[in-house]
N, C-alpha and C positions, 0 to 999 in steps of 0.2 A: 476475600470479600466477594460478597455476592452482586452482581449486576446485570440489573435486567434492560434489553429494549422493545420499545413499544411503537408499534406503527400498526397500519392496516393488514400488510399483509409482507410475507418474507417470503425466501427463495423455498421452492421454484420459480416463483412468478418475477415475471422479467419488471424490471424498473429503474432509474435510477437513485432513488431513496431506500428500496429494497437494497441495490447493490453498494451501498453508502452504510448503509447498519450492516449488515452481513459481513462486510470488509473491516468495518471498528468492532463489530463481535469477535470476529475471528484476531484481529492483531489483539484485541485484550485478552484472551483466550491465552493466546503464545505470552502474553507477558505474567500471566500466574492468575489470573482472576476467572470465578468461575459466573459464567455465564450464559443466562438462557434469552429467548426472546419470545417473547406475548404478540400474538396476532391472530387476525381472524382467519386467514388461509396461511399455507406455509409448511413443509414439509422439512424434518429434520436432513443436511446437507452435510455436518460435520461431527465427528465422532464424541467431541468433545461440549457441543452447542447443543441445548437441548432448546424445542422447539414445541412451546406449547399455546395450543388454539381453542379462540371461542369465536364461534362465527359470529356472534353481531360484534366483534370488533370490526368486521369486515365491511369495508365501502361499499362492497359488493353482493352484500347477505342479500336476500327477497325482501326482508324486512326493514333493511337500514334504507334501499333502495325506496322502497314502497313512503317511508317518512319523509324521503329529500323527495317527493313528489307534492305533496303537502308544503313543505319547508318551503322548496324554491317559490311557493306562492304568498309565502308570508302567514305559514297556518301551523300553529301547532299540532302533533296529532295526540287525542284523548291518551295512547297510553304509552305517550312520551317519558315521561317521570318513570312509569313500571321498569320500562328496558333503561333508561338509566340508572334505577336502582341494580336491576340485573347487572350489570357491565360495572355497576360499580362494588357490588357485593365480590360477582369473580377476582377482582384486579385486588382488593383488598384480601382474600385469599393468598392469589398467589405469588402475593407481593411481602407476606408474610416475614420471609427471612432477608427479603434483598435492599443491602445497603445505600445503592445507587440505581435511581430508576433514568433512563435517558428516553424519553419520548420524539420522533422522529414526526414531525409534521402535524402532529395530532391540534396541537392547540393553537393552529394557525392555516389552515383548509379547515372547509365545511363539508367533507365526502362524507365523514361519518360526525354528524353534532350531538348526537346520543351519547360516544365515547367520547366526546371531547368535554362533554357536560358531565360526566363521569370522572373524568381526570380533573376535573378542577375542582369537583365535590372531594374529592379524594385528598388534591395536596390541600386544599383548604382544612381538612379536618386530620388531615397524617399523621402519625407520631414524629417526633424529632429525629429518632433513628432513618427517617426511609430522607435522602436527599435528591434532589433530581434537578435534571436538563433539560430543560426543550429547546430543542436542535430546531432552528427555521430552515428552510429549503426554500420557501413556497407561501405565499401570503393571498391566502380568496379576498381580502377588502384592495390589495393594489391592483388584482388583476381585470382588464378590465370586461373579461368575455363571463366573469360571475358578476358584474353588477347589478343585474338582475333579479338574482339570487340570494341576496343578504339582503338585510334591517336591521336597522339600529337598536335591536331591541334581543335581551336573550331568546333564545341560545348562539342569534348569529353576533352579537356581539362579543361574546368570549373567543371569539376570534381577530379582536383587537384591542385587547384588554393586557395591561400591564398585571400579569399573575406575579403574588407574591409569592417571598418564599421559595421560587425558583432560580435556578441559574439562567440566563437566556445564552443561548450561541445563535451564530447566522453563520452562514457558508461563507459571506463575503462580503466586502465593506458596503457594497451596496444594496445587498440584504440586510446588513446593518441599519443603513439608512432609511431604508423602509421599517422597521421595527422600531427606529426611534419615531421617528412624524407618525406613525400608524398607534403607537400606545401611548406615546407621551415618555416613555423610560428613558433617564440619564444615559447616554451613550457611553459611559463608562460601567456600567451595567451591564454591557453585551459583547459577550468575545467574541471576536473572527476565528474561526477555525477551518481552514477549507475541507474541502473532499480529497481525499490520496486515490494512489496508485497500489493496485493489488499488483503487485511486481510475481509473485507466485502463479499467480492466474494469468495475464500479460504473458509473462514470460514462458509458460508450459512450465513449469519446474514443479515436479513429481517433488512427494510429501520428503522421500529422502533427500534427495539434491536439493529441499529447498531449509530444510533441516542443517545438509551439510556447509552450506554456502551463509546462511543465515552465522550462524555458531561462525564461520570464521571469517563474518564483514565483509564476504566477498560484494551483497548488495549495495552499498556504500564507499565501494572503492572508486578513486579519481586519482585517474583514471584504471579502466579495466584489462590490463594487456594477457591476452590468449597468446599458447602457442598448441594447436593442438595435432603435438606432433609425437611419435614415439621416441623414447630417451636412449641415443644411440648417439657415440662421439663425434658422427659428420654435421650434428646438427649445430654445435657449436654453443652450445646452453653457458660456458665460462662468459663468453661477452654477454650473453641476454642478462645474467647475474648483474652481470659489471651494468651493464645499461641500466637496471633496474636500480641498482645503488646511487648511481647518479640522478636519474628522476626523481628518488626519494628525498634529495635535498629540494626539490621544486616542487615536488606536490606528496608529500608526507604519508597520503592515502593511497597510494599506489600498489595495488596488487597483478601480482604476474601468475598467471594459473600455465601451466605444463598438463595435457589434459593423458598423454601418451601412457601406456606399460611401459618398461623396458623393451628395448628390441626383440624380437623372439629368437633371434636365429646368433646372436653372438654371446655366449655367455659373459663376458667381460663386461656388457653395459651393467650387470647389477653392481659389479663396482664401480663402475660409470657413476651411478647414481648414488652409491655414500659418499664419492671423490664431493661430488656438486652438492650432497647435504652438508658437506665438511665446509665450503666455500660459503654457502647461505650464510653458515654459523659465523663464516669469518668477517663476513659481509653487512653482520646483523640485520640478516631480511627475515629471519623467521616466522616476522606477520605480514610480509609483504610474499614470497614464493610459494607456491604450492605445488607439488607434482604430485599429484594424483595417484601416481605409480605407489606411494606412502601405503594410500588408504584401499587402494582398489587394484591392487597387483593385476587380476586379469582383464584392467580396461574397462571402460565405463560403454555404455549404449549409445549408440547414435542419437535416440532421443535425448539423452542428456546433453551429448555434442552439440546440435540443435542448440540445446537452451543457454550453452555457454556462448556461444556466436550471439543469440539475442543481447546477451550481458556486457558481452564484448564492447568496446573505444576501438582497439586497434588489434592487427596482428601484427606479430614481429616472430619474422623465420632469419636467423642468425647461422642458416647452413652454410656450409663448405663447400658442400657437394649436393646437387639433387638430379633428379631424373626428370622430374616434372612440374610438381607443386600443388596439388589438388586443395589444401586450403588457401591458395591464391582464389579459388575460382569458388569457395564458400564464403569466403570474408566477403570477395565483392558482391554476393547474393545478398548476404546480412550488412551492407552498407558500412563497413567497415573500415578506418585511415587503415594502410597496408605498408608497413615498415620493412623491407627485405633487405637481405646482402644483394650488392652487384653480381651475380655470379649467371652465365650464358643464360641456365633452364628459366629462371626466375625473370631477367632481363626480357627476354622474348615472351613469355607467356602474360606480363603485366603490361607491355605494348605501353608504357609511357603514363600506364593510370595507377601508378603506386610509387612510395619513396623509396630509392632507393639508396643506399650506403656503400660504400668500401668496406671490406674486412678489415684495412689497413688503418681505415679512422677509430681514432678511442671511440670508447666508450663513452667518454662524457661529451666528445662531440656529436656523434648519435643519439643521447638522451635532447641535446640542447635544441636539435633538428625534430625530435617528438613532441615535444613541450613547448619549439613555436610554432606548429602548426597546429596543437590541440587548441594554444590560447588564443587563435586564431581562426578558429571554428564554430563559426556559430549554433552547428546543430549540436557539437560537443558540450556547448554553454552553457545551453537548454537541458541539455540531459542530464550534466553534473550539477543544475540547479533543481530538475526531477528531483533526481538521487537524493538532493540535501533537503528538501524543504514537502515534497509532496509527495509521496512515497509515504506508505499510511505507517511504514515502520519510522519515518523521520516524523511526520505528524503527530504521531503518538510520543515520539516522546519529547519533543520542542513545545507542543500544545496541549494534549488529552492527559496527559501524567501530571504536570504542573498543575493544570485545571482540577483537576482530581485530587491535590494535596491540598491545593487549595479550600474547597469545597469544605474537604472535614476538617482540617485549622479551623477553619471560622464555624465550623459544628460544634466542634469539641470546645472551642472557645467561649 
């Protein structure tokens, strides 16, 4: 299904509402829909997104500019109606094939009232096939530095006009409430849907790693435990397993990433490493382990390393033996809870600012030592409430997929 969005202007141009469509273009994008976006400035950014422009969409054309000089005085200009003919001629063009049209501020600012006078020409006279949203962000009658600049009178009034026929969304209940007292519409007429998190862009994670991580939930894991260490038997990976089997009875989402190769210098770690796939199995962690060593025999990049420490809850080194500890001294840059064995190198280089454990404690008393200090974390709270709720992969599909099924039920219907 085809779905188009509509605003003033797209990336490259920096904005908040620009980077609010760009981030729902692209996660629709990844969930199978194809999708372009209509604006006056904008530059194609994604292999997949196709980016097409007609400058008097833009708030910032000479000409749309040159109108809102007139406008903010209360003055139509003579060939007002011509350019909204134009702008509405284009849109019905290349609106052509597309099923769902999402409008992005349009019919709620007055930057451009030529396109917005165009878009209401347009759903007013539409065919049933083309459905659409207008996304509020942003309200020119609440705010009060355009007071000014509107009247009660078209074209600034279809900026407070209950449009039929459409879907309404607001970002938030209080953009909500502005949209109900500003048009008069049933507040059961108008979804909340907030802004997410580009966790891809946030995070640095390159198209593959964000490919690879995506595909196996690692985004939505609660908690996220790294070990990024190489897969060598001093490390002691049997209890990390066992740890991880027992968190998995308290927090279900739990995944453990192993980011290491094998050892390079002992041949015996590569059976090292089917001993511990044979345990996973037995463990039934298979959607909760991952070593890396699987898909990436000679080791991932530093920058990917990077982006796993971003993703990262906790670290947990479950050695026997070490020299030093070098991701002690990465976790605590990435802000990281730091779970280690008691063992001298580890002891001394965490100087009192990490947990630490006995080799000698189970496993499940180690897990129960991770799990009450995560439930007792408040920046962890926040994060794994990110993770669930606004993270535009979690928005999408708790709010914009429902939305979206909804929309054509009651079309089809």
């Amino acid at each position: 299904m085809k779905v188009s969005f509509l605003h003033y202007s797209a990336p490259p141009v920096v904005g908040g509402v620009e980077n609010v469509m760009a981030s729902q273009a692209e996660c629709l994008s990844n969930f199978g829909y194809d999708v372009e976006i209509l604006c006056g400035r904008g530059q194609r950014w994604h292999p997949r997104i196709e980016v097409k422009s007609f400058p008097l969409l833009d708030s910032r054309d000479p000409q749309i500019l040159e109108f809102k000089k007139f406008l903010d005085k209360g003055q139509i200009p003579s060939n007002f109606e011509e350019v909204v003919s134009q702008i509405y001629n284009w849109l019905v063009e290349v609106l052509a094939d597309t099923r769902l049209l999402i409008a992005h501020n349009v019919a709620s600012q007055h930057k451009n009232l030529a396109l917005t006078a165009a878009l209401y020409r347009l759903i007013s006279s539409r065919q049933e096939k083309l459905a659409v949203i207008l996304w509020h962000h942003d309200f020119a009658w609440t705010a009060s530095q355009y007071k000014n600049e509107l009247y009660p009178s078209y074209p600034w009034d279809l900026c407070k006009k209950d449009w039929k026929g459409v879907t309404h969304v607001a970002v938030s209940d209080a953009r909500k409430q502005d949209l109900v007292q500003l048009t008069g519409i049933a507040e059961g007429k108008v979804k909340v849907i907030p802004a997410g998190i580009n966790q891809k862009s946030l995070l640095g994670l390159t198209d593959e790693l964000y490919q690879f991580v995506a595909q196996n939930h690692l985004l939505s894991a609660e908690p996220f435990i790294l070990m990024p260490i190489r897969v060598t038997r001093r490390k002691n990976f049997e209890m990390a397993l066992r740890i991880t089997a027992s968190l998995k009875r308290i927090f279900p989402m739990v995944k453990l990433v192993v980011t290491g190769p094998t050892g390079a210098h002992n041949p015996t770690n590569e059976q090292y490493l089917k001993e511990l796939l044979e345990l996973r199995r037995l463990l039934d962690l298979e959607n909760q382990v991952f070593f890396l060593a699987e898909y990436f025999p000679d080791g991932i990049s530093e920058e990917w390393i990077g982006s796993f420490y971003r993703m990262a809850d906790v670290l947990l080194l479950t050695s026997k033996e070490e020299g030093f500890g070098i991701p002690i001294l990465e976790a605590g840059l990435s802000r990281l809870l730091i779970f280690c064995s008691d063992i001298a190198p580890l002891r001394a280089l965490t100087d009192g600012h990490a947990h630490l454990f006995s080799l000698h404690d189970s496993p499940e008393i180690v897990a129960e030592k991770i799990a009450e200090k995560l439930n007792n974390d408040l920046l962890y709270a926040f994060r794994a409430k990110v993770r669930k709720e606004f993270t535009w992969e979690a928005v999408y599909t708790l709010k914009i997929a429902p939305l979206i099924s909804e929309i054509f039920q009651q079309n089809d219907g």
